[in-house]
C-alpha positions in Angstrom: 126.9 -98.0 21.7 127.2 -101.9 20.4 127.6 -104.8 21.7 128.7 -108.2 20.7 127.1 -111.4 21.1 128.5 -113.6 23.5 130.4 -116.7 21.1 130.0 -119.3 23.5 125.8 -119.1 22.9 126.6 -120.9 19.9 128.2 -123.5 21.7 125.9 -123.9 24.6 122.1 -123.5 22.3 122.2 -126.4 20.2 118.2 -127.1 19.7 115.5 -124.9 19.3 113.6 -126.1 22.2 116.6 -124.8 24.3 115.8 -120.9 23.5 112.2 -120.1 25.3 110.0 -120.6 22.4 106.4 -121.9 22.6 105.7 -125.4 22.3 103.5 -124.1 19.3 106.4 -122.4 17.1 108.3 -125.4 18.1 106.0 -128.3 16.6 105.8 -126.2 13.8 109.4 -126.1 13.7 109.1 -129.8 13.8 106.9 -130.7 11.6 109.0 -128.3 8.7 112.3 -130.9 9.8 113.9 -127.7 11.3 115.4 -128.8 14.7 118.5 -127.2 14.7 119.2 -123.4 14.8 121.8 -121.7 12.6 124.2 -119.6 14.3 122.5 -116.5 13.7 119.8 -117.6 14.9 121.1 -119.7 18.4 122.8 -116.1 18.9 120.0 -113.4 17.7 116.8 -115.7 19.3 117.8 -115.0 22.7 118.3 -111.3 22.8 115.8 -110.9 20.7 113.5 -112.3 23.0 114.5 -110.1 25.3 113.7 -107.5 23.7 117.3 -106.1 22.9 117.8 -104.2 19.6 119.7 -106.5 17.5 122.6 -105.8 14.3 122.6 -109.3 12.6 125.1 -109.6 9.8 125.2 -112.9 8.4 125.7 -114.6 4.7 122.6 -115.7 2.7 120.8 -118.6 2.9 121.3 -118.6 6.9 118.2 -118.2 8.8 117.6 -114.5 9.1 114.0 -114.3 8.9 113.9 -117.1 11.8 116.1 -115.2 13.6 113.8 -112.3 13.9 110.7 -114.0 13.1 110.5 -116.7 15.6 111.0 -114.1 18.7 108.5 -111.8 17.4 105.7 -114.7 17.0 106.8 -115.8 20.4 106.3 -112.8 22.0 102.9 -111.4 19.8 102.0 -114.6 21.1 102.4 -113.7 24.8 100.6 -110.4 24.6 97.2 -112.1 23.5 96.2 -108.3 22.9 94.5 -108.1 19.4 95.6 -105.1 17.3 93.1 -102.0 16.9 92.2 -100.8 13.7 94.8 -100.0 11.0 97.5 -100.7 13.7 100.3 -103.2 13.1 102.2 -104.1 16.4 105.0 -105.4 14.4 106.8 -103.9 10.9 109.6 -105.6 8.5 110.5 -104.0 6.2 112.2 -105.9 2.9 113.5 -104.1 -0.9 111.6 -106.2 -2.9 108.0 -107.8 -3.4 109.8 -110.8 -4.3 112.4 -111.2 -0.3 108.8 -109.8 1.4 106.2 -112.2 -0.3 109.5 -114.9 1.4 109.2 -113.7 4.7 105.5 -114.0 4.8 105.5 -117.3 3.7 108.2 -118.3 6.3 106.3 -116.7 8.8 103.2 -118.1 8.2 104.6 -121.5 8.2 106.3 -120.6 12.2 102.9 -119.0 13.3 100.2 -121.7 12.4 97.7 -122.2 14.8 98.6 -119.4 16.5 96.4 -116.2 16.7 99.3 -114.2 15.1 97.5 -112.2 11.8 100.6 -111.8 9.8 99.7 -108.8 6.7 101.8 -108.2 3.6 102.2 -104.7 1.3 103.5 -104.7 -2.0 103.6 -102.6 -4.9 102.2 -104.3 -8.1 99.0 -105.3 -6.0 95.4 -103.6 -5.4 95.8 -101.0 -3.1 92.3 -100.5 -2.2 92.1 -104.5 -1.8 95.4 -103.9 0.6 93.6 -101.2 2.5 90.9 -103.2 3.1 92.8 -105.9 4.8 94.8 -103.8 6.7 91.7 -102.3 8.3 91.0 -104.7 11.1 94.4 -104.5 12.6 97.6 -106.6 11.8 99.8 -108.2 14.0 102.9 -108.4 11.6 102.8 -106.7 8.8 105.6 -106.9 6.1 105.7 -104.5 3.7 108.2 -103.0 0.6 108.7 -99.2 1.4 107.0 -97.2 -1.3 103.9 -99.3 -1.1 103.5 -98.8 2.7 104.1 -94.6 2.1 100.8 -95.1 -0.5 98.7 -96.5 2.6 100.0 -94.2 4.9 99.2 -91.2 3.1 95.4 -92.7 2.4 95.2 -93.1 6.2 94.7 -96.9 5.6 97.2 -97.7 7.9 99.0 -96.0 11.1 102.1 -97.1 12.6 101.7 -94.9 16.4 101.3 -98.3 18.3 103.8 -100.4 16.7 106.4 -101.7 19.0 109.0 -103.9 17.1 110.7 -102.9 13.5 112.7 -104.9 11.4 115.0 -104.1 8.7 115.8 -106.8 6.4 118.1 -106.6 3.9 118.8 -103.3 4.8 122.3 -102.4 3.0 120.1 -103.4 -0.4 117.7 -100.4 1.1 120.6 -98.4 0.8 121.5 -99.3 -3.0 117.8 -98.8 -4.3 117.7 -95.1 -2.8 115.1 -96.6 0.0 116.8 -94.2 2.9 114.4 -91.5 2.4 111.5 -93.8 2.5 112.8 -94.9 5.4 113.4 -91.8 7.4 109.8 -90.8 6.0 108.6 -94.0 7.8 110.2 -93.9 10.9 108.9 -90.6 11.3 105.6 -92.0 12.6 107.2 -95.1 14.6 106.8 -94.3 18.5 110.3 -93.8 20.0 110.3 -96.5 21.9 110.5 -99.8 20.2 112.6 -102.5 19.6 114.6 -102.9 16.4 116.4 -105.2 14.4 118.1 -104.7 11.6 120.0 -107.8 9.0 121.8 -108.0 6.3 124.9 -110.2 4.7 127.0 -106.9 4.3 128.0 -104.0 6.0 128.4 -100.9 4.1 130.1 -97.8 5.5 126.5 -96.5 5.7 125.0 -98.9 8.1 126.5 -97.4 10.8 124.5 -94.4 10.1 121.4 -96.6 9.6 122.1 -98.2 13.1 122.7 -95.1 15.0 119.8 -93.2 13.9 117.3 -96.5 14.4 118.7 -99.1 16.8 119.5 -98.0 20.7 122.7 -99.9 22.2 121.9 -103.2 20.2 123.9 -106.3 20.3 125.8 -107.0 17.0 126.0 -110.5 15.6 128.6 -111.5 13.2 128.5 -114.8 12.4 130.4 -114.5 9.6 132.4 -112.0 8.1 130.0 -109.5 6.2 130.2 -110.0 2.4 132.0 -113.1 2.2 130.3 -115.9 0.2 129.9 -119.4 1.8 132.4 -121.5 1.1 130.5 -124.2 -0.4 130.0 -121.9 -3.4 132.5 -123.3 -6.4 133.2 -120.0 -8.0 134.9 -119.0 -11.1 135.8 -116.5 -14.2 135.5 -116.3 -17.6 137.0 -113.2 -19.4 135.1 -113.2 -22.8 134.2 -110.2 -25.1 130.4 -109.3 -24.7 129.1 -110.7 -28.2 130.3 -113.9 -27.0 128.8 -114.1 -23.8 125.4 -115.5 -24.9 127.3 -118.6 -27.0 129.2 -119.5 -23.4 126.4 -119.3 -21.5 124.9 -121.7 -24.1 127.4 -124.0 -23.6 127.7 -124.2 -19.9 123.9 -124.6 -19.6 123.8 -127.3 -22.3 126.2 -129.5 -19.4 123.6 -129.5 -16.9 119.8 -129.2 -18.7 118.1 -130.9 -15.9 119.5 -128.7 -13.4 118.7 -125.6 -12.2 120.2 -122.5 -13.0 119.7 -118.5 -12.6 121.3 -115.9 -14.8 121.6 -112.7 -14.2 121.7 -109.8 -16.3 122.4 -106.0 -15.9 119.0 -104.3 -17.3 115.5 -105.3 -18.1 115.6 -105.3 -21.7 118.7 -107.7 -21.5 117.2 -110.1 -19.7 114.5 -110.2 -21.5 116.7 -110.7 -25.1 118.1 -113.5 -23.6 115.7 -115.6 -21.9 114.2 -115.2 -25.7 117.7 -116.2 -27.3 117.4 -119.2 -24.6 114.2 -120.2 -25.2 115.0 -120.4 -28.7 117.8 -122.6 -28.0 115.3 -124.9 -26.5 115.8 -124.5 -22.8 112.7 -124.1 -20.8 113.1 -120.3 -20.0 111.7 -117.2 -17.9 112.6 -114.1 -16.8 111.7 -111.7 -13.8 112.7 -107.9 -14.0 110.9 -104.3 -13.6 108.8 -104.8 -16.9 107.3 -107.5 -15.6 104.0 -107.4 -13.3 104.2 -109.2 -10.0 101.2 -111.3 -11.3 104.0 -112.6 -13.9 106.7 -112.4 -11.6 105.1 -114.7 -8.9 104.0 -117.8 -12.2 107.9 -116.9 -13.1 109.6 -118.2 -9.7 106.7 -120.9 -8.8 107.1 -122.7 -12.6 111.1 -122.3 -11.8 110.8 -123.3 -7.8 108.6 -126.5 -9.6 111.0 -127.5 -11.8 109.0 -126.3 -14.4 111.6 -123.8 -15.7 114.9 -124.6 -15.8 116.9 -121.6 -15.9 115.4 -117.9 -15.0 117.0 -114.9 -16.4 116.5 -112.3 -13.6 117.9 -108.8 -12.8 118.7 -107.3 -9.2 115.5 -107.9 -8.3 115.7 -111.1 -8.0 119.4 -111.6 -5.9 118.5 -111.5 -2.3 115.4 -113.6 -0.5 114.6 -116.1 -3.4 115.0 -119.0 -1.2 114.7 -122.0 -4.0 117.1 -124.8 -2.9 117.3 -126.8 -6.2 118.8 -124.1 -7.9 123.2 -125.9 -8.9 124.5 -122.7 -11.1 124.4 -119.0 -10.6 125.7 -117.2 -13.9 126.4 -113.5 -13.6 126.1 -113.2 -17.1 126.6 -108.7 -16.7 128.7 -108.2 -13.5 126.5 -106.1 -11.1 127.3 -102.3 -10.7 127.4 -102.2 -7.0 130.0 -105.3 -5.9 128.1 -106.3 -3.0 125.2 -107.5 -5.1 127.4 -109.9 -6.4 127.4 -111.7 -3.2 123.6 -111.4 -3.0 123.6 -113.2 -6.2 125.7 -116.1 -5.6 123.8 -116.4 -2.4 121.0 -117.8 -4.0 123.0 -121.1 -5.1 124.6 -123.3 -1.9 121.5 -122.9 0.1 120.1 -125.5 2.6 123.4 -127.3 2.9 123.9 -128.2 -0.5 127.0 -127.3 -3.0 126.7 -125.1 -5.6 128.2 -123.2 -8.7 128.8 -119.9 -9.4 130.4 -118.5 -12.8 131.1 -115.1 -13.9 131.6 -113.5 -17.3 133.9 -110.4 -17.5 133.7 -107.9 -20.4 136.4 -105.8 -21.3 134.4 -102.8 -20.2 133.6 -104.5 -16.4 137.0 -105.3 -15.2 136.8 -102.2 -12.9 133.8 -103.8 -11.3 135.4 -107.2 -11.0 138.3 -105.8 -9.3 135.7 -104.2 -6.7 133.8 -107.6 -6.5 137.1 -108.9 -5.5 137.8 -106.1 -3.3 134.6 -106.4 -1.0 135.1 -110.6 -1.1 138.4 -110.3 -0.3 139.8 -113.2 -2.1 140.2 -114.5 -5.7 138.3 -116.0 -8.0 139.7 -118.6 -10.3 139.8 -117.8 -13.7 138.1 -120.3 -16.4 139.1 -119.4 -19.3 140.8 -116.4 -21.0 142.9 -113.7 -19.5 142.3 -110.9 -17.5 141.9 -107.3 -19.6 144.0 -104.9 -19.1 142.3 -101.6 -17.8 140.2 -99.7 -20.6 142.6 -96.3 -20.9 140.7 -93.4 -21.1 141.6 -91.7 -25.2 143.7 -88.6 -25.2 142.8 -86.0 -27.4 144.4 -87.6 -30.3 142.1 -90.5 -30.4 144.2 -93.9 -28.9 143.0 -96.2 -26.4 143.9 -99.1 -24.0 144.7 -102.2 -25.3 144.0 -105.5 -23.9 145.3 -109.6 -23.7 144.0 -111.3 -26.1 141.0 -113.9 -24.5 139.6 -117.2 -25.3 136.9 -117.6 -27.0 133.6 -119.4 -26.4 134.7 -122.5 -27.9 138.7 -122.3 -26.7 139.6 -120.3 -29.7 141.7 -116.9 -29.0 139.8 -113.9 -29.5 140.9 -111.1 -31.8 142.6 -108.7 -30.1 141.1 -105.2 -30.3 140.4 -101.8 -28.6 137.6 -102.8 -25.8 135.5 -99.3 -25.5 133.0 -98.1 -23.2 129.6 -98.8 -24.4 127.5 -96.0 -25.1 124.1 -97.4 -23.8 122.7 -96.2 -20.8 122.0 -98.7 -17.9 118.8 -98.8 -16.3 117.9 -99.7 -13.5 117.7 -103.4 -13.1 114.4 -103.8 -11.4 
């Protein structure tokens, strides 16, 4: 069974030192110039301290981790009981190295000079140098799923005493194939624990996620799940794929002090045109699959710096990179799964600011436009050209769908033509 949160907590918490937390977490608080909860976290903070199972479904950029984080500090805090060897008294659990290496930072900052050990696990990083940290015990441990299987079956960690899971970002879990990793894990979580689980959208499949892991939690909704926030300027561009690197050009050439993140569908794309960028004379970089994490990490720090002014990124990149500076999100390849395109967006309009979002829409992705519209449940205004009309599949005589003639790049019409299925394979796009 669910529950619901209570609305009126979010009209009686206003301050952090309102919900129970140590004077500790809140000078830290302080001294960050975070003084005021969001509403997940005026509603999830309470319940989660005590010790209810909690469903948080909330938009990016909104405060999950200190929604979860702050309670479990809090109470590690109160327990003053060091973990034994290889034990973690507290698992999250995040899809990429990227939203996990996020959380840790966040929740190092919220735990300084306390005796919390917090502990991350990643793929793309020295297991036996992992192992070896994990051997002394970890109070919260973060960790991607596939990395924390390797420990496990080297007997470098055990998860028997761990009382408190989190599932962050779990509907992205759901799109990378994590759910058998996930069952695997749980397998050796004692039965009772509490759980969390958040996310900005709420797939069909949740509900199996949060019957099988969560007993009678509390479900917070602060917003509906999958729509963007609505300081996010977003709009369309219906342009044939050749032309997409020329717009893209364009656009960035307004704004070159600013900072922007593409994204593309595959690996090899992104990579083709952070090099097409570069040679264009922006300050470029890319993130994707091919790339190590040691590259991955310099990537986002030169672009969180300023350093880097646009970052070409895949999927792996479109939930938990919290980089406030960042104006323009381009979906330069609209996402396969619609939901991601929320995800991606979310990275622009963060901290209270404004922000930009433009799409490009190939003749080929207008079925996955119509299911990013679907899932947002809205419009998005269209830039320039005009919608395509839906690729027909060829009858046996050869024929296919027409389309509208677009716009070009530079306002020009394009030539109308016969918009076909591209015969590449995708790949995955981390």
């Amino acid at each position: 069974m669910i529950s619901r949160a209570s609305p009126a907590l979010k009209d009686v918490l206003l301050d952090f030192d309102m919900l129970g937390l140590p004077p500790r977490l809140l000078a830290n608080l302080a001294e960050q110039n975070i003084t005021t909860p969001t509403p997940i976290q005026t509603q999830a903070i309470p319940h989660a301290m005590n010790g209810r199972d909690v469903m948080g479904l909330a938009q990016t950029g909104t405060g999950k981790t200190a929604a979860f984080g702050l309670p479990l500090i809090s109470t590690l805090m109160r327990k003053q009981a060091r973990p034994a060897a290889k034990s973690v008294h507290g698992l999250i659990l995040a899809p990429t190295r990227e939203l996990a290496k996020q959380i840790v930072d966040n929740l190092r900052i919220y735990a300084a000079g306390t005796p919390v050990k917090i502990g991350i696990v990643t793929g793309g990083a020295s297991l036996n140098a992992q192992a070896q940290r994990l051997a002394k015990g970890t109070d919260l441990l973060v960790a991607t799923p596939g990395r924390l299987i390797d420990l496990m079956e080297r007997k470098s960690v055990r998860l028997d005493g761990t009382e408190f899971l989190v599932l962050d970002e779990a509907d992205q879990m759901l799109d990378l194939g994590f759910i058998h990793a996930l069952r695997q894990i749980a397998r050796h979580l004692p039965a009772e624990r509490q759980t969390m689980l958040f996310s900005a959208t709420m797939p069909k499949q949740m509900a199996e996620i949060a019957a099988a892991y969560l007993t009678n939690p509390v479900r917070i909704e602060v917003t509906p799940p999958g729509k963007p926030v609505e300081r996010i300027e977003q709009s369309v561009h219906f342009v044939e794929q050749a032309h997409k690197a020329s717009l893209l050009v364009n656009h960035l050439d307004g704004h070159r002090t600013e900072a922007a993140l593409v994204f593309s569908r595959t690996k090899h794309g992104a990579e083709k045109l952070k090099k097409h960028l570069e040679a264009k004379g922006f300050a470029a970089g890319s993130i994707h699959g091919n790339k190590s994490q040691g590259q991955r990490d310099r990537a986002l720090k030169a672009f969180r710096d300023g350093e880097l002014k646009v970052l070409v990124a895949t999927d792996v990149a479109a939930r938990g990179i919290d980089i406030p500076s960042v104006r323009y999100v381009y979906n330069f390849d609209l996402p396969n799964v619609a939901d991601n395109y929320v995800h991606r967006i979310g990275r622009t309009a963060r901290a209270g600011l404004d922000g930009t979002a433009i799409a490009y829409c190939a003749p080929t992705e207008m079925g996955e436009f119509h299911a990013i519209l679907k899932v947002m449940g809205r419009d998005i205004a269209v830039a320039g050209g005009e919608p395509w009309e839906p690729v027909k599949k060829p009858s046996r005589g050869g024929g296919g769908g027409n389309r509208r003639p677009g716009n070009r790049p530079g306002g020009n019409a394009a030539k109308p033509g016969r918009p076909r299925r591209s015969r590449t394979r995708r790949s995955k796009a981390a």
